[in-house]
C-alpha positions in Angstrom: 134.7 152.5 124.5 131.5 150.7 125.7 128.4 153.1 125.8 125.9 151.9 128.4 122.1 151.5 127.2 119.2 151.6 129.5 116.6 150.9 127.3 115.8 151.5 123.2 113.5 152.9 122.4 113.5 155.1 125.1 109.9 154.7 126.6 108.7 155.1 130.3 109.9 151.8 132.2 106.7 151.3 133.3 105.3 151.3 129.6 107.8 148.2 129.2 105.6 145.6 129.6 102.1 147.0 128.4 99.1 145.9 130.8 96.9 143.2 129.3 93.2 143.4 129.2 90.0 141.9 127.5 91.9 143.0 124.0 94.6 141.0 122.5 97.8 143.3 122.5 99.0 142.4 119.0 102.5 143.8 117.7 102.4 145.9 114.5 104.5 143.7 112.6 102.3 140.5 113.1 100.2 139.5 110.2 96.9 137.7 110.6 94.3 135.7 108.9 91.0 134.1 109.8 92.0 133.8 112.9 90.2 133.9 116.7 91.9 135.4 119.7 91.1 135.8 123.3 91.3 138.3 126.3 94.4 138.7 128.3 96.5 137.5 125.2 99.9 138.9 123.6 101.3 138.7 119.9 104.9 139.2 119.6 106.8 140.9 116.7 106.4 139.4 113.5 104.0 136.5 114.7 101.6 135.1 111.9 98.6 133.6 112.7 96.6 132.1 109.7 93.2 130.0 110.2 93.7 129.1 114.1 92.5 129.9 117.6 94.9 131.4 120.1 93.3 131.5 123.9 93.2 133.5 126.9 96.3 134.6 128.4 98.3 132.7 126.3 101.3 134.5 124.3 104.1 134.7 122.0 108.0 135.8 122.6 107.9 136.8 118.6 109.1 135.1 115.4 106.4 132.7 115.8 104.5 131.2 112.7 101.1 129.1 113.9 98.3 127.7 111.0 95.7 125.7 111.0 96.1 125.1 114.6 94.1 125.4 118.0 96.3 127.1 121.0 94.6 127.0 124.5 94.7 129.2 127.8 97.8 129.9 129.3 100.7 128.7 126.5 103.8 130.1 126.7 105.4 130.1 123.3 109.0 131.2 122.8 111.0 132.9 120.2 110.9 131.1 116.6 108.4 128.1 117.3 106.6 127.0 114.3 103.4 125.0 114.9 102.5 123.6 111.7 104.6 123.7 109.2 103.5 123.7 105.5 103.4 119.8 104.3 104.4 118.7 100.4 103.0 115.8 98.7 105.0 113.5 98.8 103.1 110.9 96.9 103.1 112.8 93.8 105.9 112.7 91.0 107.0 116.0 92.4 106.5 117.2 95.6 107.1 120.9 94.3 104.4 123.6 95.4 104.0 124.1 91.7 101.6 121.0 91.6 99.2 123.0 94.3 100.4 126.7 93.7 99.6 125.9 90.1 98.5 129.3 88.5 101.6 131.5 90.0 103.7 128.7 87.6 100.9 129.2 85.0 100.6 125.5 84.6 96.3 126.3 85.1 93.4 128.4 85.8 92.9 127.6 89.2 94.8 126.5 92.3 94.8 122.9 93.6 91.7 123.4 96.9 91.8 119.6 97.7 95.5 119.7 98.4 95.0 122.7 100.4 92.5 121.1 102.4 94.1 118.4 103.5 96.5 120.9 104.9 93.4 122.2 106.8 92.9 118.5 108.1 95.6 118.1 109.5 95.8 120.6 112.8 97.7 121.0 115.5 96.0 121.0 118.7 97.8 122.7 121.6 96.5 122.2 125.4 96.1 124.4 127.9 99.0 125.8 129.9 101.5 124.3 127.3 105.0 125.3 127.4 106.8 125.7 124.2 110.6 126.1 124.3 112.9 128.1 121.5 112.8 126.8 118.5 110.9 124.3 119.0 108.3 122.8 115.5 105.2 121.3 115.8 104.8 118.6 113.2 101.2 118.8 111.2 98.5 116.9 112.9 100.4 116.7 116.0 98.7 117.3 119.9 100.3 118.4 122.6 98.3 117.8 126.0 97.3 120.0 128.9 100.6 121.2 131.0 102.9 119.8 129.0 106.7 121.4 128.1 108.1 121.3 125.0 112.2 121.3 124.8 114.2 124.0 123.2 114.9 123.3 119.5 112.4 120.2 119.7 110.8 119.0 116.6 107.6 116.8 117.6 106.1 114.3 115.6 103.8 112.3 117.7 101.4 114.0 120.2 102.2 114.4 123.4 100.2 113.2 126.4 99.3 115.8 129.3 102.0 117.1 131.6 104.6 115.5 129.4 108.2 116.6 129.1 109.3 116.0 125.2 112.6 116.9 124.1 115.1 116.5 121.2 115.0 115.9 117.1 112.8 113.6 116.5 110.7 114.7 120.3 110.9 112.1 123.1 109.2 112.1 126.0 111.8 112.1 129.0 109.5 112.4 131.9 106.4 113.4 133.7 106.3 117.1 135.2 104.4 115.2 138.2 102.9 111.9 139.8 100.1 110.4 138.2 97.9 111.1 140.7 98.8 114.7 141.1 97.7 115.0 137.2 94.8 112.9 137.7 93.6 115.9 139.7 94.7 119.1 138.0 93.4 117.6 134.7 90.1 117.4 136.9 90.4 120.9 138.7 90.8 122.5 135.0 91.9 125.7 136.7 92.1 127.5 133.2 88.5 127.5 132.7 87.8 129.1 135.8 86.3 132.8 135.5 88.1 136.0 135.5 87.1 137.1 139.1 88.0 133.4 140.0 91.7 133.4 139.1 92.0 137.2 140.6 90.6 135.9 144.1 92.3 132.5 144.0 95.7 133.8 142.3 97.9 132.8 145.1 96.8 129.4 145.3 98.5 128.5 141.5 101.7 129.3 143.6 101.6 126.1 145.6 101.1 123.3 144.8 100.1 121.3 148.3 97.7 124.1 149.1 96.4 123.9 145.7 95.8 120.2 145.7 94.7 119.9 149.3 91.5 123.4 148.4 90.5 122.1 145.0 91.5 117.8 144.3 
């Protein structure tokens, strides 16, 4: 016997998807650290944020992990996307976290900083209006331009220019989402920097293209 589900937990349909405002709606399971994040912006469940920026109106389906790393305006991150994730030594004898992580091992008195910052200096700068599909990993260091997409289950390891499509394991980039030219002039417009009251009276215009081009290029 099948037993049909409307919605759980039961809440009001119209409290489904919560309005946004000036305050970031952040789920109760998300766990945060040193961390900046704008107006208009959703956290999903159990997204971490550690020592980044996350911009307006941008926002995450959940099970996302983002450190050291910049997010702009308007990103639409999936379900499960990691944007930089933790790097080893390599160079070492061991590439173990016991060499950094040094007093949980009790092999000192103090942890290894200079390692850590090196993991600081190596962020991962996302664009604006960036696309991130399921899945998808963000390789440290790695920048991913303005109105680009990232491919389901994609793990990037070399930046990615503006309005690029980049999918597969290691990322390629398999297209443009438009003509050169047509780039040339949103990159110009910068539409995501406009104002509040701008977007709100211009909102229709972000719906086509032509009309877009031909009021604001």
């Amino acid at each position: 016997m099948l037993h049909a589900i409307d919605i759980f937990p039961e809440v009001s349909v119209n409290n489904v998807h919560k309005m946004l405002g000036e305050m970031p709606q952040i789920h109760a399971s998300c766990r945060i650290r040193n961390s900046k994040i704008g107006a208009w912006t959703a956290l999903g469940p159990n997204t971490t944020l550690a020592e980044s920026s996350f911009d307006d109106y941008s926002y995450t389906a959940g099970n996302v992990s983002i450190i050291y790393s910049q997010v702009g305006k308007f990103c639409s991150i999936a379900n499960s996307v990691r944007i930089n994730p933790g790097n080893h030594p390599q160079w070492r004898v061991t590439q173990h976290h016991c060499t950094y992580r040094r007093i949980q091992y009790g092999f000192d008195t103090s942890e290894d900083e200079e390692f850590f910052q090196w993991r600081r200096d190596h962020q991962c700068i996302i664009g604006h209006d960036v696309w991130i599909g399921h899945g998808a990993v963000i390789m440290p260091g790695v920048s991913i331009g303005h109105g680009a997409i990232i491919g389901s289950g994609a793990v990037v390891t070399k930046d990615v220019a503006p309005y690029e499509v980049a999918v597969g394991v290691a990322a390629k980039v398999i297209k443009k989402r438009f003509p050169d030219d047509t780039i040339e002039k949103l990159l110009e417009i910068g539409w995501w920097d406009w104002s509040r009251d701008k977007l709100v009276e211009n909102f229709k215009d972000l719906l086509n293209m032509p009309k877009f081009l031909e009021k604001y290029g």
